[in-house]
DRENKE-790592 format. One record per atom (N, C-alpha, C): residue in one letter; atom name; y, x, z. Coordinates in Angstrom, 3 decimals. Example, Ala and Ser with C-alpha at 12.3 -4.5 7.8 and 13.67 -1.06 7.14 Angstrom:
2
res: A | atom: N | yy: -5.690 | xx: 13.190 | zz: 7.800
res: A | atom: CA | yy: -4.500 | xx: 12.300 | zz: 7.800
res: A | atom: C | yy: -3.300 | xx: 13.200 | zz: 7.800
res: S | atom: N | yy: -2.250 | xx: 12.850 | zz: 7.080
res: S | atom: CA | yy: -1.060 | xx: 13.670 | zz: 7.140
res: S | atom: C | yy: 0.030 | xx: 12.900 | zz: 7.870
This chain:
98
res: X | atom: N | yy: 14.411 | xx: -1.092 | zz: -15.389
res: X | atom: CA | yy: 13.000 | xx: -1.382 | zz: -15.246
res: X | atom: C | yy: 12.661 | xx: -2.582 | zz: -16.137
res: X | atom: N | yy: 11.538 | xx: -2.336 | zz: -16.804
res: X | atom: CA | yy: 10.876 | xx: -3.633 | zz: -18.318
res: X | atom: C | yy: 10.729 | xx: -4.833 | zz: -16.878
res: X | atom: N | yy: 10.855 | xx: -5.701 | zz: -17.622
res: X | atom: CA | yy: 10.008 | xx: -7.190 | zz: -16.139
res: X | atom: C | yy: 9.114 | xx: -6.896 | zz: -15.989
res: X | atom: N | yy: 8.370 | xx: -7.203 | zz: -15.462
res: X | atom: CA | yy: 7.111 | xx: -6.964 | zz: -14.460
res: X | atom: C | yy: 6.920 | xx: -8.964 | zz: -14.989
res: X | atom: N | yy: 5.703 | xx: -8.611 | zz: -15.121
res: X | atom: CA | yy: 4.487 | xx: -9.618 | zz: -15.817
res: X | atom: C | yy: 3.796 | xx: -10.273 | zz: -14.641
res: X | atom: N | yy: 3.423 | xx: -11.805 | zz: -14.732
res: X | atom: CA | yy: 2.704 | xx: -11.669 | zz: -14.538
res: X | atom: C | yy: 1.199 | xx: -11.590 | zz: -13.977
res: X | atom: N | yy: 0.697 | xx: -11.198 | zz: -15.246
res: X | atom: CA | yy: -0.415 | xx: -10.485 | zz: -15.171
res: X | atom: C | yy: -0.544 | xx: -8.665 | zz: -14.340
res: X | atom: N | yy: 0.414 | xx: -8.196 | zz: -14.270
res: X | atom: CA | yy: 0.958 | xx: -6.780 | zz: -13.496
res: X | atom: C | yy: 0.543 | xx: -7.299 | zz: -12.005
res: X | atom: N | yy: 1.197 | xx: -8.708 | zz: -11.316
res: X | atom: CA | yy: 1.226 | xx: -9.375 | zz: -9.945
res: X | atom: C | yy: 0.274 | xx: -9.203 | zz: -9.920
res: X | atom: N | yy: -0.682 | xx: -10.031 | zz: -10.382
res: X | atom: CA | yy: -1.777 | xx: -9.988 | zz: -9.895
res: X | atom: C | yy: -3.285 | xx: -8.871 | zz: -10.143
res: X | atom: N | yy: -2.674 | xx: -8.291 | zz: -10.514
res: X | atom: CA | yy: -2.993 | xx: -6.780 | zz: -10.944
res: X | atom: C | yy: -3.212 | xx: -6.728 | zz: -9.462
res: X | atom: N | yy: -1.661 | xx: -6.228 | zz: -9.158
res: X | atom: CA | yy: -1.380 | xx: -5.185 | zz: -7.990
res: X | atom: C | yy: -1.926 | xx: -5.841 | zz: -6.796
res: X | atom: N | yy: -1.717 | xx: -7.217 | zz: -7.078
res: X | atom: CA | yy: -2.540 | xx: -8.373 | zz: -5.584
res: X | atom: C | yy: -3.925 | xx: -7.952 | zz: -5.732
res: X | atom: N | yy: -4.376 | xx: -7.927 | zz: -6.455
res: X | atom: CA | yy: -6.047 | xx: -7.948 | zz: -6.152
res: X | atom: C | yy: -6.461 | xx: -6.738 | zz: -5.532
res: X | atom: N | yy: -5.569 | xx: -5.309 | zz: -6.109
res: X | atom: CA | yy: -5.976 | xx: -3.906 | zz: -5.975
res: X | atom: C | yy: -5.443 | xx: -3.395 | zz: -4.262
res: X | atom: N | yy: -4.668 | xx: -4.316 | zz: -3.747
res: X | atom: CA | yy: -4.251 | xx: -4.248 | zz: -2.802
res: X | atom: C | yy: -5.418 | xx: -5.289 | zz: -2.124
res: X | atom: N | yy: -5.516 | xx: -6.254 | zz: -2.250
res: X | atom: CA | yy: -6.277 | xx: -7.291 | zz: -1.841
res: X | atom: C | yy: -7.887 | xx: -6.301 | zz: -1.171
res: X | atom: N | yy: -7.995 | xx: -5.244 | zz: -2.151
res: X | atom: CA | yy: -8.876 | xx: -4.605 | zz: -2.220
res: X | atom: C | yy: -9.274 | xx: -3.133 | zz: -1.501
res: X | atom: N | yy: -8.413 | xx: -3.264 | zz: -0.903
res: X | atom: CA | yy: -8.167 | xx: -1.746 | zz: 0.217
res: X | atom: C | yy: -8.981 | xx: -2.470 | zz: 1.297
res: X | atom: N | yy: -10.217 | xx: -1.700 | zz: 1.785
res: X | atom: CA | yy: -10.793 | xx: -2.584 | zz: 2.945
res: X | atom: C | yy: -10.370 | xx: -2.191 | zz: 4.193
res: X | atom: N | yy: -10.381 | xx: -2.841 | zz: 5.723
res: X | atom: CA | yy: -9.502 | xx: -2.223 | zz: 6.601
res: X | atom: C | yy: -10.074 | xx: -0.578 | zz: 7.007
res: X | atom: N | yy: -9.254 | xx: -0.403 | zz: 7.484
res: X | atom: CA | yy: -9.379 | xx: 1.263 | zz: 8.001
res: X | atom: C | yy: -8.994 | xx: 1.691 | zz: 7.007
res: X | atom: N | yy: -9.059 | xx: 1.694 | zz: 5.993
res: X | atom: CA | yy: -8.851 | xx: 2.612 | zz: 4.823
res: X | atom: C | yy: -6.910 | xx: 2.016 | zz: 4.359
res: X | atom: N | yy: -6.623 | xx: 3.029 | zz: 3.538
res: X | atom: CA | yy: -4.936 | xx: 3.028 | zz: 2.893
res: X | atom: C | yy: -5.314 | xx: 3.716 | zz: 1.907
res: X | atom: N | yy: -3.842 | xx: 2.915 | zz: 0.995
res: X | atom: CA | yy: -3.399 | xx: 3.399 | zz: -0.241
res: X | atom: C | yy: -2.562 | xx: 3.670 | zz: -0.300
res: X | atom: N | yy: -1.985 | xx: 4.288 | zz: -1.585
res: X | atom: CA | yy: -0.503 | xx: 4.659 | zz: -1.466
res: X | atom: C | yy: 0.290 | xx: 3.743 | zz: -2.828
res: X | atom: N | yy: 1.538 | xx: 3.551 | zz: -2.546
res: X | atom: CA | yy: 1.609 | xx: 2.810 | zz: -3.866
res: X | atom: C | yy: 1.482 | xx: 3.282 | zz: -4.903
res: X | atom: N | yy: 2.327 | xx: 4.675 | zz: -5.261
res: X | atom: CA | yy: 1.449 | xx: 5.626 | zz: -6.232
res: X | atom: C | yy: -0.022 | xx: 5.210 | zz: -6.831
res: X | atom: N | yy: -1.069 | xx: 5.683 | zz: -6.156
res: X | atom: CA | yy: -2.429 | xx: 5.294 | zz: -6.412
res: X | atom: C | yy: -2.883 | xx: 4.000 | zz: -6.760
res: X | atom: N | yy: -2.002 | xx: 2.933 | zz: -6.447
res: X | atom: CA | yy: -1.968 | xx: 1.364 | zz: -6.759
res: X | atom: C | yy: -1.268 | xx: 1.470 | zz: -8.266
res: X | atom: N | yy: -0.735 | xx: 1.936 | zz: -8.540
res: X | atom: CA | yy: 0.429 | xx: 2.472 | zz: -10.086
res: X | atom: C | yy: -0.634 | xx: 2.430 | zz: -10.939
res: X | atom: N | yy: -1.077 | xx: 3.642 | zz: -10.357
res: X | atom: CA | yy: -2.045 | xx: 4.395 | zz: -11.068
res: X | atom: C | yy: -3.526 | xx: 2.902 | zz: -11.991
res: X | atom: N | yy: -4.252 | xx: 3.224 | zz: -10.681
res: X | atom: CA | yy: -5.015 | xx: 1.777 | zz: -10.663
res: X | atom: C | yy: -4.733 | xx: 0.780 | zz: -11.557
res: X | atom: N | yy: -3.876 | xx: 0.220 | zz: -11.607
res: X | atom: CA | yy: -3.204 | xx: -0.932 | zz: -12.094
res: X | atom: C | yy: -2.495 | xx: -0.574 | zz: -13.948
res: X | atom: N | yy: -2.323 | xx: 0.879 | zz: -14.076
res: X | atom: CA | yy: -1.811 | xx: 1.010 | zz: -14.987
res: X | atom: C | yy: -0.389 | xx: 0.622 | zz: -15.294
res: X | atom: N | yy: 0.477 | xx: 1.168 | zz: -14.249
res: X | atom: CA | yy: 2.116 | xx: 0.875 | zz: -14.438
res: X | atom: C | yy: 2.185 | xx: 2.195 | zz: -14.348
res: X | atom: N | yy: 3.609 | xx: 2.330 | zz: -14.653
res: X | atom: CA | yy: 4.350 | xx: 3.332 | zz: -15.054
res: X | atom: C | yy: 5.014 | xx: 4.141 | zz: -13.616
res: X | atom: N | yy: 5.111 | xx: 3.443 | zz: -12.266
res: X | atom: CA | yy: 5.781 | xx: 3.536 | zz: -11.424
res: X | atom: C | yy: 5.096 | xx: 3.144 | zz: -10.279
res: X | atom: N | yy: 5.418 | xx: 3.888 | zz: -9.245
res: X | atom: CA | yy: 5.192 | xx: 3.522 | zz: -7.768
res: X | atom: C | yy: 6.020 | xx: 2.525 | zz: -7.256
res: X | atom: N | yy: 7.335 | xx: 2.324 | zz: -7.619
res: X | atom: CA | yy: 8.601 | xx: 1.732 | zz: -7.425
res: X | atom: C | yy: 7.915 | xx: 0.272 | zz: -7.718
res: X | atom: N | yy: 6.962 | xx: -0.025 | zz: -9.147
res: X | atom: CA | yy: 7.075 | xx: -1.497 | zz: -9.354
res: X | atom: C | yy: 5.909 | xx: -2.258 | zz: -8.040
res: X | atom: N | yy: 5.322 | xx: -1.096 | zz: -7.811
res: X | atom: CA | yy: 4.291 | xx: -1.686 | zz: -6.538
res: X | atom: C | yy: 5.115 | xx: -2.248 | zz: -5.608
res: X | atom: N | yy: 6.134 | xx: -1.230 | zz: -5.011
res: X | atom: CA | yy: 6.932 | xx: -1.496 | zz: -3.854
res: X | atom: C | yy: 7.527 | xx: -2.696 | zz: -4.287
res: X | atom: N | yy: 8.062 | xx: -3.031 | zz: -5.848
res: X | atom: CA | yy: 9.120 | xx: -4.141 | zz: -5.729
res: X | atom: C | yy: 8.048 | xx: -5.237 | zz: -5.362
res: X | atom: N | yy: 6.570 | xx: -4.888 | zz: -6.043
res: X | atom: CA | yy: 6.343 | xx: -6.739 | zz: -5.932
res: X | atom: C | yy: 5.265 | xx: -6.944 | zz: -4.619
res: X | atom: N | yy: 5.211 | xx: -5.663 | zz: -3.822
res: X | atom: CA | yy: 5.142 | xx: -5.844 | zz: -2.575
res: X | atom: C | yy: 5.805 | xx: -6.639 | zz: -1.717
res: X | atom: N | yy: 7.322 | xx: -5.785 | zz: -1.998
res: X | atom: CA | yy: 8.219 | xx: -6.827 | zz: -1.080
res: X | atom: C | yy: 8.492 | xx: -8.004 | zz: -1.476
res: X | atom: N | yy: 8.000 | xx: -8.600 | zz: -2.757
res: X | atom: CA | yy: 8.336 | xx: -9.852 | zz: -3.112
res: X | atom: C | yy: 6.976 | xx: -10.857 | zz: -2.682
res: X | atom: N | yy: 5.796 | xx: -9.958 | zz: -3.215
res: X | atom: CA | yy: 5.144 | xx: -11.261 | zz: -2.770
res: X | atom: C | yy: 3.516 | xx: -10.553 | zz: -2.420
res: X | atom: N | yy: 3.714 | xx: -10.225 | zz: -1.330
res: X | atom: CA | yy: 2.536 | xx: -9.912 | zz: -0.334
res: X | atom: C | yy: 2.446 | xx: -10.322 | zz: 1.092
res: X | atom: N | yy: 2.789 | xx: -11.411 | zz: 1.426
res: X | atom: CA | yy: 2.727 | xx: -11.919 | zz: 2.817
res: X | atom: C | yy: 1.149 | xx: -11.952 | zz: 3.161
res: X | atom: N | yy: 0.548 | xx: -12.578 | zz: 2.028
res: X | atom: CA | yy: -0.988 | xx: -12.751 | zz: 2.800
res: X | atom: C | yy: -1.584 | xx: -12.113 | zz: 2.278
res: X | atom: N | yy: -1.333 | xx: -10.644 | zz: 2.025
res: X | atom: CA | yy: -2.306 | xx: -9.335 | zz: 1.860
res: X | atom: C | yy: -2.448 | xx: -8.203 | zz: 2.764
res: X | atom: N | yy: -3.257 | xx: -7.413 | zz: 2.743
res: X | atom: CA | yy: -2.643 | xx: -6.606 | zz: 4.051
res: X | atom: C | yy: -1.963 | xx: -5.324 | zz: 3.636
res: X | atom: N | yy: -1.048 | xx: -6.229 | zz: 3.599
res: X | atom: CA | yy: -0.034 | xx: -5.022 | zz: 2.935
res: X | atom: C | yy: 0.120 | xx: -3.764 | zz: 3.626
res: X | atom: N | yy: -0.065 | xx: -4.065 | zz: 4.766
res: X | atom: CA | yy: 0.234 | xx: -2.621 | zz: 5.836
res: X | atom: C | yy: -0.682 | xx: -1.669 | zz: 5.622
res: X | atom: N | yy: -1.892 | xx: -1.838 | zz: 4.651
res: X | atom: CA | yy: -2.305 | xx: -0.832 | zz: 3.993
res: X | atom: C | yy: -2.211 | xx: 0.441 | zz: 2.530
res: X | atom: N | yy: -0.830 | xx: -0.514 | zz: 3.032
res: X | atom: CA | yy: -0.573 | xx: 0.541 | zz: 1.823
res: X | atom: C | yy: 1.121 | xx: 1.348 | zz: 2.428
res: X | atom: N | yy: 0.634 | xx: 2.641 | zz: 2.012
res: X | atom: CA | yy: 1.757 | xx: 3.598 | zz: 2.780
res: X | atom: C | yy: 2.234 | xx: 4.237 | zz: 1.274
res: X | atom: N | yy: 3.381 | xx: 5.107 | zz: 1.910
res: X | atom: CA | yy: 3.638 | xx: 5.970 | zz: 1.134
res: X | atom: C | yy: 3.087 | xx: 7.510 | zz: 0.996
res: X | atom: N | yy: 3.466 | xx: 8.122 | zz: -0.192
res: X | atom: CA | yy: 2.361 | xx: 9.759 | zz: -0.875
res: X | atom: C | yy: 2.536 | xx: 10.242 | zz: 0.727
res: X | atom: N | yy: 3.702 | xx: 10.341 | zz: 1.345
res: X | atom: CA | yy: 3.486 | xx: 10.952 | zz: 2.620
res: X | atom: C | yy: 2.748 | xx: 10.939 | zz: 3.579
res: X | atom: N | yy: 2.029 | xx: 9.890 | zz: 3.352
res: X | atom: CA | yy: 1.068 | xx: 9.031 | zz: 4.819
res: X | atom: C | yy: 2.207 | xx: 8.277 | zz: 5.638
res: X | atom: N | yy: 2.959 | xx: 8.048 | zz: 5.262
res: X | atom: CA | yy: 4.143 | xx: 7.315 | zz: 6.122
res: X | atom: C | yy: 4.424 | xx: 5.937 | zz: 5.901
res: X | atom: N | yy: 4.343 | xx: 5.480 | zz: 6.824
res: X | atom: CA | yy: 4.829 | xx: 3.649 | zz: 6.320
res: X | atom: C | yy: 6.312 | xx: 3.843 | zz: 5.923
res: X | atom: N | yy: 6.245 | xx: 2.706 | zz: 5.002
res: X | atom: CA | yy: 8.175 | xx: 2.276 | zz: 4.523
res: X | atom: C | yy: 8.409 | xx: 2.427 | zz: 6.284
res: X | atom: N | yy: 10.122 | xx: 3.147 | zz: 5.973
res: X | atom: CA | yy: 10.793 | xx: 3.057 | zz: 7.270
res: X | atom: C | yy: 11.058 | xx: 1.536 | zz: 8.083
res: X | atom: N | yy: 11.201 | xx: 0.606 | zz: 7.414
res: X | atom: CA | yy: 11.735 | xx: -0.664 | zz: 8.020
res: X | atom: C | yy: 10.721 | xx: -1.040 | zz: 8.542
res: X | atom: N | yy: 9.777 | xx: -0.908 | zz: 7.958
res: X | atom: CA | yy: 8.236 | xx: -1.436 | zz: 8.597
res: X | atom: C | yy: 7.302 | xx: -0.485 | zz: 9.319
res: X | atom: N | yy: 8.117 | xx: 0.661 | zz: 9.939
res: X | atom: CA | yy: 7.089 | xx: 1.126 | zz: 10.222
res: X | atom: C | yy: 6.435 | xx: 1.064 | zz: 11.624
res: X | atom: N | yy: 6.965 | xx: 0.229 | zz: 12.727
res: X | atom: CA | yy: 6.519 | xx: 0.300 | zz: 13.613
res: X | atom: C | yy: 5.279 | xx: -1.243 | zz: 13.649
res: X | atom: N | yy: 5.915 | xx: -2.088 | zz: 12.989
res: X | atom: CA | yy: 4.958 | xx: -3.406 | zz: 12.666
res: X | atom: C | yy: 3.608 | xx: -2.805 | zz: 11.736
res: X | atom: N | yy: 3.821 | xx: -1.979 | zz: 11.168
res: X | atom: CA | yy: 2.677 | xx: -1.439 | zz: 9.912
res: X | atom: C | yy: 1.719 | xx: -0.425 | zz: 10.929
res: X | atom: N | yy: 2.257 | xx: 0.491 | zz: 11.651
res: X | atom: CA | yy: 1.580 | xx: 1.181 | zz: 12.507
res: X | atom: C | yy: 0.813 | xx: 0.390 | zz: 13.542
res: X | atom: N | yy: 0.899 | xx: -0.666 | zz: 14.309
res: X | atom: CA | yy: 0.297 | xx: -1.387 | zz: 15.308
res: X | atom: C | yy: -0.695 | xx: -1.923 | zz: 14.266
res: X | atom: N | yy: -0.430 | xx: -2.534 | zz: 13.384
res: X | atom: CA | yy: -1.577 | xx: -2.922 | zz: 12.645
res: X | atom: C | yy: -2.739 | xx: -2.237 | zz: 11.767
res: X | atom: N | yy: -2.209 | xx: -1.117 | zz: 12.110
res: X | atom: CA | yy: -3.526 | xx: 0.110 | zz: 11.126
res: X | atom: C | yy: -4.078 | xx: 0.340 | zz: 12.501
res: X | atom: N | yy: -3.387 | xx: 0.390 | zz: 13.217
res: X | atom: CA | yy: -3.906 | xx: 0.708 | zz: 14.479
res: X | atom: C | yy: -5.357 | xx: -0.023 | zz: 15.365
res: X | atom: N | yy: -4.551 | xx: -1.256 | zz: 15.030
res: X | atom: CA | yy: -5.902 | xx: -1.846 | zz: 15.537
res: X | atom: C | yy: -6.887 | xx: -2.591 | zz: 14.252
res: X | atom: N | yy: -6.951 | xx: -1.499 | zz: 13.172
res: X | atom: CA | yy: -8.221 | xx: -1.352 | zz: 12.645
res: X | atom: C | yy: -8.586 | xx: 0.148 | zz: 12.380
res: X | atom: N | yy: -8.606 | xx: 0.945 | zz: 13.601
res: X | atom: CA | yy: -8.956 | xx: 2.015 | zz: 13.568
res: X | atom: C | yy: -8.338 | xx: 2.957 | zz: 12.990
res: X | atom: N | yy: -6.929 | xx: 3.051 | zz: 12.334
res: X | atom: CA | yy: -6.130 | xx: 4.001 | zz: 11.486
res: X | atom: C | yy: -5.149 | xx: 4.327 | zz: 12.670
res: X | atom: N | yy: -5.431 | xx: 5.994 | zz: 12.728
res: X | atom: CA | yy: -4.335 | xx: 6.538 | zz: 13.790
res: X | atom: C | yy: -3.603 | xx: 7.238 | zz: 12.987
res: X | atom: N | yy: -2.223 | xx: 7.234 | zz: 13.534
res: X | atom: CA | yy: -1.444 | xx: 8.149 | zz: 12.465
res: X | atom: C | yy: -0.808 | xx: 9.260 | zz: 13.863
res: X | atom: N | yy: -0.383 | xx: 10.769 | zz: 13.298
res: X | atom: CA | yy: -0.197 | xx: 11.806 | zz: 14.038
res: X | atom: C | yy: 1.280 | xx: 11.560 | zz: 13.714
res: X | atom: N | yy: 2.036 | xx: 11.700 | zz: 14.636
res: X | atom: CA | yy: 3.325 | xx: 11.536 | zz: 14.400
res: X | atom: C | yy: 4.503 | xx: 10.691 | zz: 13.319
res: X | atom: N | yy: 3.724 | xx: 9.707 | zz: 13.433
res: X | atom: CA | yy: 3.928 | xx: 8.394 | zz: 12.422
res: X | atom: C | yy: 3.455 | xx: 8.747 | zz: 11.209
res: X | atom: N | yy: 2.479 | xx: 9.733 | zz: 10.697
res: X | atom: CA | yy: 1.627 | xx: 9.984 | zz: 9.394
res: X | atom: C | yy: 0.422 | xx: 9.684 | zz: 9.329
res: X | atom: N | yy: 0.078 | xx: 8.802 | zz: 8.467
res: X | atom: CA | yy: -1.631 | xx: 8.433 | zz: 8.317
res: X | atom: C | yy: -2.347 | xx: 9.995 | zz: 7.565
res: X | atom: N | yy: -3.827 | xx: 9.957 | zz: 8.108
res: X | atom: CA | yy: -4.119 | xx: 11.191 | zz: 7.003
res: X | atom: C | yy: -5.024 | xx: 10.754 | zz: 5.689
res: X | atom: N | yy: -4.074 | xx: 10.903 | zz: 4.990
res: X | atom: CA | yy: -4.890 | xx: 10.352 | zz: 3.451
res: X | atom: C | yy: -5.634 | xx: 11.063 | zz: 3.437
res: X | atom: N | yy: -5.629 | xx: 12.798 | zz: 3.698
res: X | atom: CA | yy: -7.347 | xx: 12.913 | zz: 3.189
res: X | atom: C | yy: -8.556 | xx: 12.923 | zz: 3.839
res: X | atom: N | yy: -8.667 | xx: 11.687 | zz: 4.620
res: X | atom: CA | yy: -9.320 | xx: 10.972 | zz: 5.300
res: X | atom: C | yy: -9.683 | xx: 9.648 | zz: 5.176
res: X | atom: N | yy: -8.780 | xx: 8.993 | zz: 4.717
res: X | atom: CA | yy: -8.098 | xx: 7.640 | zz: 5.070
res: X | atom: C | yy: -7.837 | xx: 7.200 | zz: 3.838
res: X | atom: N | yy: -8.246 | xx: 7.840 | zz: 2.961
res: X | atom: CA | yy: -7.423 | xx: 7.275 | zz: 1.453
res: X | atom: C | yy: -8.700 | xx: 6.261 | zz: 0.643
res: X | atom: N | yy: -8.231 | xx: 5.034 | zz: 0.441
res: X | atom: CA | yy: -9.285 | xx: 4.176 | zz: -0.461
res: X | atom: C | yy: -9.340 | xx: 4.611 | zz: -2.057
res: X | atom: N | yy: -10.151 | xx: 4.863 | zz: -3.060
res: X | atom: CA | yy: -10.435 | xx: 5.280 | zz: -4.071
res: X | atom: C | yy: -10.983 | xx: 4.091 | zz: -4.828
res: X | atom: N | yy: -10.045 | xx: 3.562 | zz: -5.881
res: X | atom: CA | yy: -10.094 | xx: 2.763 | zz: -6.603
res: X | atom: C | yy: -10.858 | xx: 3.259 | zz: -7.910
């Protein structure tokens, strides 16, 4: 993977920054948005540096939260109105459009 810039960070911070509640993204669609090459570089600089975003809005193409997080990510969509059916959000409902 090229380094990640950056100008890429704060790319992906703002576009995330920018999911309003109730609504999700996927990192995919944040890729996209942002103009990277990968869903993967969302996830890396998610886990590096999104503490004070609401990150829990952003799932994976499945409607599924990352596994490690998914019971902390679910209580919190939760109480902004995002129900998920058997631990799946429904994006085509639920999906923010950048």
């Amino acid at each position: 993977m090229a380094p990640i810039t950056d100008e890429q960070v704060e790319i992906v911070r703002a576009l995330v920054a920018a999911i309003p509640p109730g609504r999700v993204s996927t990192y995919g669609d944040i890729a996209e948005a942002a103009g990277l090459s990968s869903a993967r570089i969302v996830g890396w600089i998610m886990r590096t540096d999104s503490s004070d975003l609401p990150w829990h809005r952003v799932i994976t193409a499945s409607g599924k939260p990352a596994a490690h997080l998914a019971t902390r990510q679910l209580e919190r969509l939760r109480a902004e109105g995002v129900l998920a059916d058997h631990g799946r959000v429904r994006l085509d409902e639920l999906r923010h459009e950048f």
